[in-house]
C-alpha positions in Angstrom: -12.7 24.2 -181.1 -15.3 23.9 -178.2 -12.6 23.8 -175.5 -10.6 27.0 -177.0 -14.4 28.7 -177.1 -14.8 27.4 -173.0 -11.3 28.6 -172.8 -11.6 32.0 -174.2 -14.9 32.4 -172.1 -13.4 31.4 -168.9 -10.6 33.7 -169.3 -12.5 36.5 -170.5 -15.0 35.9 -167.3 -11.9 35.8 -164.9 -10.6 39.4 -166.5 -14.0 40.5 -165.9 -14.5 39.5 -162.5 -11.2 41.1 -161.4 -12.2 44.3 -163.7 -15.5 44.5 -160.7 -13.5 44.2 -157.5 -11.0 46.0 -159.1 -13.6 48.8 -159.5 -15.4 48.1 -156.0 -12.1 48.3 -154.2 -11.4 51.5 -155.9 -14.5 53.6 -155.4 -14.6 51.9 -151.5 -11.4 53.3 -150.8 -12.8 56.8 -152.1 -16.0 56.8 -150.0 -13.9 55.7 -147.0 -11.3 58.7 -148.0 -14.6 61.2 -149.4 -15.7 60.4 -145.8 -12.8 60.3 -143.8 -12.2 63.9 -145.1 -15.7 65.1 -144.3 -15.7 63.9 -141.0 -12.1 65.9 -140.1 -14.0 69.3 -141.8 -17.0 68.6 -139.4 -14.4 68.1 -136.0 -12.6 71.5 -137.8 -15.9 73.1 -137.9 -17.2 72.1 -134.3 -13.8 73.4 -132.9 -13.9 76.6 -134.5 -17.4 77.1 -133.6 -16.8 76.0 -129.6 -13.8 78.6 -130.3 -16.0 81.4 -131.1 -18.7 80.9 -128.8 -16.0 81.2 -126.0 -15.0 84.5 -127.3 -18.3 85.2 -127.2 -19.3 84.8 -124.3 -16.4 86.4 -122.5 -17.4 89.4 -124.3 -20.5 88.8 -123.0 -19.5 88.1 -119.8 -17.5 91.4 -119.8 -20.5 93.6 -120.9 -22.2 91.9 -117.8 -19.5 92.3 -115.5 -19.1 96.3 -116.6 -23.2 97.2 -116.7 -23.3 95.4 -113.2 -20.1 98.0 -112.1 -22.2 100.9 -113.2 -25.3 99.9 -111.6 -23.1 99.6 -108.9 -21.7 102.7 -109.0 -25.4 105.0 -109.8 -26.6 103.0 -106.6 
């Protein structure tokens, strides 16, 4: 009776121990995905931001270019 008890115990132990990695391996892999994807949203973000800051500044550039022509041209 006593080694069906130990028995039951053991196995019930061993379902619950691979119930916690099971669990463990699961949410890792969804930090590591959660994280993966935030990372490729921050590199999509930088490059869209480096994008428009060239624009920019060959707008800017252009403005410069053209008040320099007129003062240029008054002088």
């Amino acid at each position: 009776m006593v080694a069906k008890l130990a028995l039951v115990m053991l196995t019930l132990a061993v379902v619950l121990l691979a119930a916690v990695l099971g669990a463990y391996r699961y949410f890792s892999q969804q930090e590591r995905h959660r994280h993966e994807k935030e990372m490729f949203r921050e590199r999509r973000d930088a490059a869209l931001l480096d994008d428009d800051r060239s624009a920019l500044d060959r707008e800017l550039d252009r403005d410069r270019e053209q008040e320099q022509r007129r003062d240029r041209d008054r002088e």
